[in-house]
C-alpha positions as CSV (number, residue, x, y, z in Angstrom):
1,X,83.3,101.8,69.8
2,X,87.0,103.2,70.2
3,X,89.6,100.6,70.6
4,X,91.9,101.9,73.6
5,X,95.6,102.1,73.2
6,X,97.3,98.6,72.6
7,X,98.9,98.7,76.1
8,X,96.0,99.2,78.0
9,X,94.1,96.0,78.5
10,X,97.6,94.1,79.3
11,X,98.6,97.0,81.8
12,X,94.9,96.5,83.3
13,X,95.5,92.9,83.7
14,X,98.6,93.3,85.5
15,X,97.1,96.1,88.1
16,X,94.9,93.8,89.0
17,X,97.0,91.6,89.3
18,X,99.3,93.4,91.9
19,X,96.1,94.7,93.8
20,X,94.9,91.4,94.3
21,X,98.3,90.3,96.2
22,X,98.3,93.4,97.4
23,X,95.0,92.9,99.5
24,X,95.7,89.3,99.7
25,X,99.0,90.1,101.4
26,X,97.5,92.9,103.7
27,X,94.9,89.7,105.3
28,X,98.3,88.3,105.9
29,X,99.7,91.1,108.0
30,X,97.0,91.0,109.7
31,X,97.1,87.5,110.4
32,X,100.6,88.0,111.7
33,X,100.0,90.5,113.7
34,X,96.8,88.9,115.3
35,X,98.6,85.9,116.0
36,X,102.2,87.2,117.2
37,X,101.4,90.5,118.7
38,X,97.4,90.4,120.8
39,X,98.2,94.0,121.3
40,X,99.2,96.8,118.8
41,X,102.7,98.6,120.4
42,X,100.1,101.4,121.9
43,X,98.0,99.1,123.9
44,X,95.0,98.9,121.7
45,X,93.6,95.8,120.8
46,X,94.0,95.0,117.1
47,X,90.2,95.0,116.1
48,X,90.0,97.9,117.7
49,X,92.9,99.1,115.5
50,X,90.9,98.0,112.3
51,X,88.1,99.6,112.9
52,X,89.8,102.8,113.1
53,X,91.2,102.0,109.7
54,X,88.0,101.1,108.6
55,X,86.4,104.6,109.6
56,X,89.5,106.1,108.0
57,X,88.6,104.9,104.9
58,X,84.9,105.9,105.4
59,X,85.8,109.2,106.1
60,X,88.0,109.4,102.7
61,X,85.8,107.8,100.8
62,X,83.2,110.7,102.3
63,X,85.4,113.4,101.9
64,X,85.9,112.3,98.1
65,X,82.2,112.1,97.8
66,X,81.6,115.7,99.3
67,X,84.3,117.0,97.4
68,X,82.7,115.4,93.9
69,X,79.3,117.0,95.0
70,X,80.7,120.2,95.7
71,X,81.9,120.4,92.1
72,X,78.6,119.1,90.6
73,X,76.5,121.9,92.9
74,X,79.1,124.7,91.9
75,X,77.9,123.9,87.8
76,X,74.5,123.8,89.0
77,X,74.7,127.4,90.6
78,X,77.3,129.0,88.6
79,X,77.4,127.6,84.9
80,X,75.3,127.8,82.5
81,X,73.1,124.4,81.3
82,X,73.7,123.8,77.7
83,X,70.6,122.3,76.3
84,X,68.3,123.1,73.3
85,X,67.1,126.6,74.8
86,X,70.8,127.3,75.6
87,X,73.7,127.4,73.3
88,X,71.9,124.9,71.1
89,X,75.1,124.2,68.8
90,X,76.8,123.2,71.9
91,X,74.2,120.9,72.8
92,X,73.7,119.4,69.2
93,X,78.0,119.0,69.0
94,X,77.9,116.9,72.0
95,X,75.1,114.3,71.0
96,X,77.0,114.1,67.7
97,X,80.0,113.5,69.4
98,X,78.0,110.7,71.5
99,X,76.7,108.9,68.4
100,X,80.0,109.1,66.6
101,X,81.5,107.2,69.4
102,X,78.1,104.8,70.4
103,X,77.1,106.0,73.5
104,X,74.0,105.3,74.6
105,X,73.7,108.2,77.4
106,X,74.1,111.7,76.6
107,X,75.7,113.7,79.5
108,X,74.0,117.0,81.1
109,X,76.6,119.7,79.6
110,X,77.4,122.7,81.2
111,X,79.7,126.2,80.0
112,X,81.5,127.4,82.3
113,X,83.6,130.7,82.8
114,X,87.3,130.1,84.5
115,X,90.1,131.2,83.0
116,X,92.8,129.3,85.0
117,X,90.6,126.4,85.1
118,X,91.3,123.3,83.2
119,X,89.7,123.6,79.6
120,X,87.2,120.9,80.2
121,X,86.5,118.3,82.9
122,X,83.2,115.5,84.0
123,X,82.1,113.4,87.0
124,X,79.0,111.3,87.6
125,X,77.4,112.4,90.9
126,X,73.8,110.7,91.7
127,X,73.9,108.5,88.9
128,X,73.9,111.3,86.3
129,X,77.1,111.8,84.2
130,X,78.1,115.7,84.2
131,X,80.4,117.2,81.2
132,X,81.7,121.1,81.3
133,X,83.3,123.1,78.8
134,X,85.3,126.1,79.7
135,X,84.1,129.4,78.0
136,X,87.7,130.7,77.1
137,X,88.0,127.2,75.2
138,X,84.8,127.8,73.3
139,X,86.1,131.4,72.7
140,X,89.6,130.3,71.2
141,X,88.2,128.0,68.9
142,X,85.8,130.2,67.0
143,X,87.4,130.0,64.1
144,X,88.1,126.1,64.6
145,X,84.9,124.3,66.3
146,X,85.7,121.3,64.8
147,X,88.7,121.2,67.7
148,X,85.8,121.2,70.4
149,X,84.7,117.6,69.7
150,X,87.9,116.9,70.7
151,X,87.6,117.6,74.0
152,X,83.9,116.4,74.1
153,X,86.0,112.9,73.2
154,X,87.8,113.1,75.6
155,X,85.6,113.6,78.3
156,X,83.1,110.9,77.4
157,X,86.4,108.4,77.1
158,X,86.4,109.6,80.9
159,X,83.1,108.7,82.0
160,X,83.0,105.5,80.6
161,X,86.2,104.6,81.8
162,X,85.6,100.8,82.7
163,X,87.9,101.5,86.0
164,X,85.5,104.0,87.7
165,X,83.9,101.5,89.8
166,X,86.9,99.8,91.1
167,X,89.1,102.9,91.5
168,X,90.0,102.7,95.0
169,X,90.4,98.8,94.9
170,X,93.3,99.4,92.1
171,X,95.1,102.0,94.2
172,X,97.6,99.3,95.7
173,X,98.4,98.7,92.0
174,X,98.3,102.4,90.4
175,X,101.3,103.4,93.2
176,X,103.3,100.6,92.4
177,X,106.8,101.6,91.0
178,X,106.2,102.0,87.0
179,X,103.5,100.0,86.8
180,X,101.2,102.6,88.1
181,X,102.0,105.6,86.5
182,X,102.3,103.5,82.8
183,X,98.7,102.8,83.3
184,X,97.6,106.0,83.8
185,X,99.3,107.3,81.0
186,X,98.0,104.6,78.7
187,X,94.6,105.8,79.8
188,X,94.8,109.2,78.6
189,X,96.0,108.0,75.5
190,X,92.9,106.2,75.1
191,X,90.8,109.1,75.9
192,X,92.7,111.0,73.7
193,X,91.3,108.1,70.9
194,X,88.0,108.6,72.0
195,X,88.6,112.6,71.5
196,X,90.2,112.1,67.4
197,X,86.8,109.2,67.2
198,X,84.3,112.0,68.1
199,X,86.1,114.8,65.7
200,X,84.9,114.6,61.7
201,X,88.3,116.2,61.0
202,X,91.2,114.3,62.6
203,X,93.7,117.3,62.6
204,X,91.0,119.2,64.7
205,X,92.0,116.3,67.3
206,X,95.7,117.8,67.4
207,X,94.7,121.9,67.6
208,X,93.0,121.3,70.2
209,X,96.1,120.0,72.2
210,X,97.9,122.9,70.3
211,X,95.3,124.8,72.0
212,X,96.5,123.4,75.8
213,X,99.9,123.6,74.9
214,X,100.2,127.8,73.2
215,X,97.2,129.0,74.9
216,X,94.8,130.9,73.9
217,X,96.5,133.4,71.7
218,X,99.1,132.0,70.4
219,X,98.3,128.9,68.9
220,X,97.3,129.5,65.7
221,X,101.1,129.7,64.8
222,X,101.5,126.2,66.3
223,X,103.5,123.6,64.1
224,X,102.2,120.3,65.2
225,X,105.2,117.9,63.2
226,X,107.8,120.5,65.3
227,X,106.1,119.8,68.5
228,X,105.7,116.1,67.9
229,X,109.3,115.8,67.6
230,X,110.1,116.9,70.9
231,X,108.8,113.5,72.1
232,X,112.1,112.1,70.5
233,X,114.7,113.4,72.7
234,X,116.7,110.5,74.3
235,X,117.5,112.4,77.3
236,X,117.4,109.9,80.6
237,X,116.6,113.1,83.2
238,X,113.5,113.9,80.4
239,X,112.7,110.2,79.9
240,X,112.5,109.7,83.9
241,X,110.0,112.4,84.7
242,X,107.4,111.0,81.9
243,X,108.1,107.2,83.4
244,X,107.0,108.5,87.0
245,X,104.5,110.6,86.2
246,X,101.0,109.8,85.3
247,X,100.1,112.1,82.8
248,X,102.0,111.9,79.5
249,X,104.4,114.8,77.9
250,X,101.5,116.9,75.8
251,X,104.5,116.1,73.2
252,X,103.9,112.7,73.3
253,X,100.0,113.0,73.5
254,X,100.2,114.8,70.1
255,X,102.8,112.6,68.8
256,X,100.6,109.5,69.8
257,X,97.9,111.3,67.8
258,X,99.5,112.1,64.7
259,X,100.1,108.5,64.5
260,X,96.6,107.4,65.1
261,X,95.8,109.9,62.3
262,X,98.5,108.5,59.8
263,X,98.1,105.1,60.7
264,X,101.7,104.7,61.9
265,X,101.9,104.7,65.5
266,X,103.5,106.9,67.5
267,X,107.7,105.3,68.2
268,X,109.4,106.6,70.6
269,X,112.0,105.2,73.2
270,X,113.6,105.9,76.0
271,X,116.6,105.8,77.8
272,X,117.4,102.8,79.7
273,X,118.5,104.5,82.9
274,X,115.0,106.3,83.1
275,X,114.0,103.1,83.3
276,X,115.9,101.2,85.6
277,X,115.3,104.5,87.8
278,X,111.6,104.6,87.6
279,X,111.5,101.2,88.9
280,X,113.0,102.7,92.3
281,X,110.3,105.1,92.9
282,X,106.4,104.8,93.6
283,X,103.7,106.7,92.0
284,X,102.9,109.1,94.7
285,X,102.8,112.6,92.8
286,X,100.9,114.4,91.9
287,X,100.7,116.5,95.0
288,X,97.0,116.6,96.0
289,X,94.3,115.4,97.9
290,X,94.8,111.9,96.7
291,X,99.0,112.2,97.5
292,X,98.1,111.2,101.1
293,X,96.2,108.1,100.3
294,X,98.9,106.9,97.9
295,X,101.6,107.7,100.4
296,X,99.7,105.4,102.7
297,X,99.6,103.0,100.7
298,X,103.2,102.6,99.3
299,X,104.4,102.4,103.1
300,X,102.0,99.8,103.5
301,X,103.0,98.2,100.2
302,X,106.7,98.0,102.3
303,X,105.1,96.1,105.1
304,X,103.5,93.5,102.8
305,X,106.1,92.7,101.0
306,X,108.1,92.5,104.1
307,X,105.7,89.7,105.8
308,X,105.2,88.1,102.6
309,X,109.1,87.5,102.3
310,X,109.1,86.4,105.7
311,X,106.4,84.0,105.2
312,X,108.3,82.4,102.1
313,X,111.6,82.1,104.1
314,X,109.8,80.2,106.6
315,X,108.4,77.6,104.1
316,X,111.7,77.6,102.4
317,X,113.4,76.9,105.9
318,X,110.8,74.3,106.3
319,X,111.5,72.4,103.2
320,X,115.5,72.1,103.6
321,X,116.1,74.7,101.1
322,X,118.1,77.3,103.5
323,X,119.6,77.4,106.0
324,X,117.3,78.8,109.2
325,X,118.3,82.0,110.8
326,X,118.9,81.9,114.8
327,X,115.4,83.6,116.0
328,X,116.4,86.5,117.9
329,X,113.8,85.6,120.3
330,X,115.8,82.6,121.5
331,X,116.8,82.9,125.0
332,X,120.3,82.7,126.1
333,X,121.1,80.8,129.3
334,X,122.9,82.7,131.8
335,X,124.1,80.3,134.7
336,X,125.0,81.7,137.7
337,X,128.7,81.1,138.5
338,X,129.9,78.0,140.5
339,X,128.4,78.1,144.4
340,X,131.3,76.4,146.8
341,X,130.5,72.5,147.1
342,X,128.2,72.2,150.5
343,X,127.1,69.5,152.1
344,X,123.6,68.7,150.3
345,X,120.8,68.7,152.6
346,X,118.0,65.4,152.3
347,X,115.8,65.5,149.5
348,X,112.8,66.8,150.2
349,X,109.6,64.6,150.9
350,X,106.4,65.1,148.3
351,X,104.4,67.3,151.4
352,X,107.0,69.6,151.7
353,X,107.0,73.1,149.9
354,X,109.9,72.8,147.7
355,X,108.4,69.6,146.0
356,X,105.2,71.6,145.4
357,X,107.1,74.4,144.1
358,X,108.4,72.1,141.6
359,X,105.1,71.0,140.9
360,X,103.8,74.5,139.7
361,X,106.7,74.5,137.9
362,X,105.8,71.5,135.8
363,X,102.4,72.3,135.5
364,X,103.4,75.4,133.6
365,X,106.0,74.0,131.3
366,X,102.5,71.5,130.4
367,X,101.1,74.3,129.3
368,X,103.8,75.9,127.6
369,X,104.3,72.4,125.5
370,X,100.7,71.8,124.9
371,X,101.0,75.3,123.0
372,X,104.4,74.3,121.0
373,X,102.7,71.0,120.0
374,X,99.8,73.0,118.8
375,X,101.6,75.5,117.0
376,X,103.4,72.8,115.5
377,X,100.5,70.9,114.1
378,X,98.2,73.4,113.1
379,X,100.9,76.3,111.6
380,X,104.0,74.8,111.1
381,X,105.7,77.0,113.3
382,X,109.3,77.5,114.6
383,X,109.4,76.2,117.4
384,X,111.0,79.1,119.5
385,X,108.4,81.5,118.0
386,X,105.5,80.2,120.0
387,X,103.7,83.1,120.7
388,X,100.5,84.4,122.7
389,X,101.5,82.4,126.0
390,X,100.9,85.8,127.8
391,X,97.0,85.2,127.9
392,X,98.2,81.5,129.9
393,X,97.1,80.8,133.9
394,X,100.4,80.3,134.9
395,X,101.9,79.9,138.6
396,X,105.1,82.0,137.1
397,X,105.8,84.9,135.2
398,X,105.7,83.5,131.9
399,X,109.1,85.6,131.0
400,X,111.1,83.1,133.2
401,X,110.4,80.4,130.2
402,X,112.3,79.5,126.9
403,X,111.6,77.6,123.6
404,X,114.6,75.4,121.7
405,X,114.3,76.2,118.2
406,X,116.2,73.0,118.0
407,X,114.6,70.4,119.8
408,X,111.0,70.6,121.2
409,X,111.8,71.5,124.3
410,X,110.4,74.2,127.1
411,X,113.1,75.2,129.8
412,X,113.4,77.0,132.7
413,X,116.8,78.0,134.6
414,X,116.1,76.9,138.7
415,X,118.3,79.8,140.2
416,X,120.7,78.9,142.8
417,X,118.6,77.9,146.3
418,X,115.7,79.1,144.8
419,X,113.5,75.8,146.0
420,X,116.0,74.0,147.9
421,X,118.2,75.5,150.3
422,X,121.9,75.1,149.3
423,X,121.1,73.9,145.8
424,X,123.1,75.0,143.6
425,X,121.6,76.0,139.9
426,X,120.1,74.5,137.4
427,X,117.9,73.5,134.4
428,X,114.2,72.1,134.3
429,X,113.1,71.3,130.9
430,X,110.2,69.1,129.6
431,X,110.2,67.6,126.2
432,X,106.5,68.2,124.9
433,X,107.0,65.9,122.4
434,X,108.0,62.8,124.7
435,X,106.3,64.1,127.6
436,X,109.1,63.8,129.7
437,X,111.1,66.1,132.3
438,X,114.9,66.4,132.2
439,X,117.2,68.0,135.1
440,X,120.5,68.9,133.9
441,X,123.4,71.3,133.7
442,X,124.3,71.9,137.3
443,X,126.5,74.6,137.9
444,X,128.8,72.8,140.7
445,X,130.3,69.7,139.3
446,X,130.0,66.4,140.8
447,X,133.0,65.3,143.3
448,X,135.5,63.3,140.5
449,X,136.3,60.2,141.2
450,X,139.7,58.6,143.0
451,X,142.0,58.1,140.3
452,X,142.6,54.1,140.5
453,X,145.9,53.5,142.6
454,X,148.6,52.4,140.6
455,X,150.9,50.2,142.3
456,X,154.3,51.7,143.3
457,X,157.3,51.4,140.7
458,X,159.8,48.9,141.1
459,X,162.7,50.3,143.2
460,X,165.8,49.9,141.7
461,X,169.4,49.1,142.9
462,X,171.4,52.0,143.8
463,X,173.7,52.6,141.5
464,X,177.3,51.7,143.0
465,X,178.4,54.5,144.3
């Protein structure tokens, strides 16, 4: 077997890393969302909302599917099998090139003839792993067939790439910033091991990227130590395209393979502003059918992070460690101004309607406290971001209610005369804690007290006049 390129397995490790947060943060927005907002902004509930997701990804995932099955009809109808009837050397090069490698399966091989196509390319449709060869690739190398393997190589590195399975489910860590597009490029270096393992001559390996990179006609003039030292340019413009791209320089792929060949490695670095710039920007290029998904999925990388942070601020709030934001949910009270002092009327006896008006009241702020407490116990939560008290039975609109973030305490502001004729405004709370109700802040002041009389100064003797 091929050993992949040194920075592969620890680059896999840390993708799947990322993903795994990733998705385990997206059950967290949801969370959020399920318990803060009922409704998504539009109206629509949030299951319903999911399941539209849900068929989103269905239809993507079918669309992917048809578009995989239309390439593997297309060599079924157009190309030309290669098999032991049919361009038998073609067919006996590509099962040498499987038991050079130690494959078990051989692949059903096809020759195809597109000019502007890519020189080769495979899929696995039904189960059944497909390899095709341009015929203008075949052509060019007449004179150099050992260069073919090469691209044989390469494609079986592709098909048994040990991500195909779990493609999709690494997409949240393949778009992140650098990380992504590193990857990918240390996965076409290890196909292009896979291509120098299946050739007998390893500078066939590097014609055949000569090949790609001259075209056709010119690359039999091709110096390969010439190109390969392009790769060393220290340039932080050149250096940043590479580091945000997934597919390598074809400078560096042939640099990389001169080294396997040698034995040295391929060196080359890079400039440390490419770097510090690559971090900034996620791996959404290529343009393409995929560009969309990975779009999607870097704005919805913002909005996990963003709940994720907000989650951790909240347990850091908790714990003493910062200091807690004012929730901008808080209500403010707004008291009306002073009423002129009037006589107050009698208090009102338990049958009448005002009393059972304050009744409905406190039967609402019982239920708005048995919700804090809960929230409390069971999440932790501030205590002025008690949600989902729209779905309540309450006698009042449940806007006309407040939450301390202080103290655990529901309030109300009484407007002026709204139960009681001639009273003048005030505050109802209830302590949910305590179970207790507290009246307070009223907006005309109390009548002050006499000053205590102070007896009269001494009078004193005229003065003589």
């Amino acid at each position: 077997m091929i050993a992949p390129h040194p920075h592969e397995r620890p680059l896999r490790a840390a993708v799947i890393l990322v993903s795994v947060l990733f998705w385990a943060g997206l059950a967290l927005l949801l969370w959020t969302l399920r318990v803060r907002f009922p409704q998504s902004p539009f109206g629509m509930p949030l299951t319903d909302a999911a399941l539209l997701a849900a068929a989103a990804a269905i239809l993507t995932y079918v669309g992917t599917w048809v578009r995989k099955a239309g390439r593997a009809v297309r060599l079924q109808g157009h190309a030309v099998e290669i098999g032991a009837d049919q361009h038998p050397d073609l067919h006996a090069r590509v099962r040498a090139c499987v038991k050079r490698l130690g494959f078990a399966e051989t692949p059903l091989g096809f020759l195809y003839q597109q000019p502007v196509d890519a020189m080769s390319y495979s899929l696995r449709y039904f189960g059944r792993d497909y390899l095709a060869l341009n015929g203008e690739l075949i052509g060019a190398l007449t004179e150099q067939q050992g260069a073919i393997d090469f691209f044989i190589g390469y494609e079986l590195g592709r098909l048994h790439d040990p991500d195909r399975l779990v493609r999709w489910l690494l997409l949240p860590g393949r778009v992140f910033p650098l990380l992504g597009p590193t990857y990918e490029r240390a996965k076409i270096f290890s196909y292009d091991r896979h291509g120098i393992g299946a050739c007998r001559n390893r500078v066939d390996a590097a014609l055949a990227l000569a090949l790609v990179a001259s075209g056709s006609r010119r690359w039999k003039s091709f110096s390969i130590a010439h190109y390969a030292d392009q790769s060393q340019r220290r340039d932080p413009v050149f250096d940043f395209f590479e580091l945000t791209s997934a597919v390598p320089y074809l400078s560096r792929r042939i640099a990389h393979l001169r080294g396997v060949a040698t034995g040295d490695g391929a060196r080359s670095g890079r400039h440390p502003l490419a770097w510090i710039a690559a971090t900034l920007v996620p791996a959404i290029g290529p343009l393409g059918a995929g560009a969309i998904a990975r779009a999607a999925f870097a704005l919805a990388w913002l909005a996990v992070l963003t709940v994720a942070l907000w989650h951790g601020y909240q347990q850091l709030a908790r714990a003493g460690l910062v200091e807690p934001l004012p929730s901008r949910f808080e209500h403010k009270l707004l008291l009306p101004p002073a009423t002129p002092a009037r006589t107050a009327p009698e208090p009102p006896s338990a049958a009448t309607p005002q009393a059972d008006a304050y009744a409905r009241l406190d039967e609402d702020m019982k239920k708005l406290g048995a919700v804090a407490l809960n929230w409390h116990r069971k999440l932790g939560g501030i205590h002025c971001e008690v949600r989902d008290t729209a779905r309540l039975d309450l006698n009042f609109r449940a806007g006309r209610y407040a939450f301390s973030c202080d103290e655990p305490v529901v309030y109300t502001v009484v407007e002026a005369g709204e139960f009681e004729a001639g009273r003048g405004a005030h505050l109802r709370s209830h302590n949910w804690k305590d179970n207790k109700f507290f009246t307070s802040l009223p907006t005309t002041p109390p009548p002050a007290a006499p000053a205590p009389s102070e007896p009269p100064p001494a009078s004193e003797p005229n003065p003589p006049g």
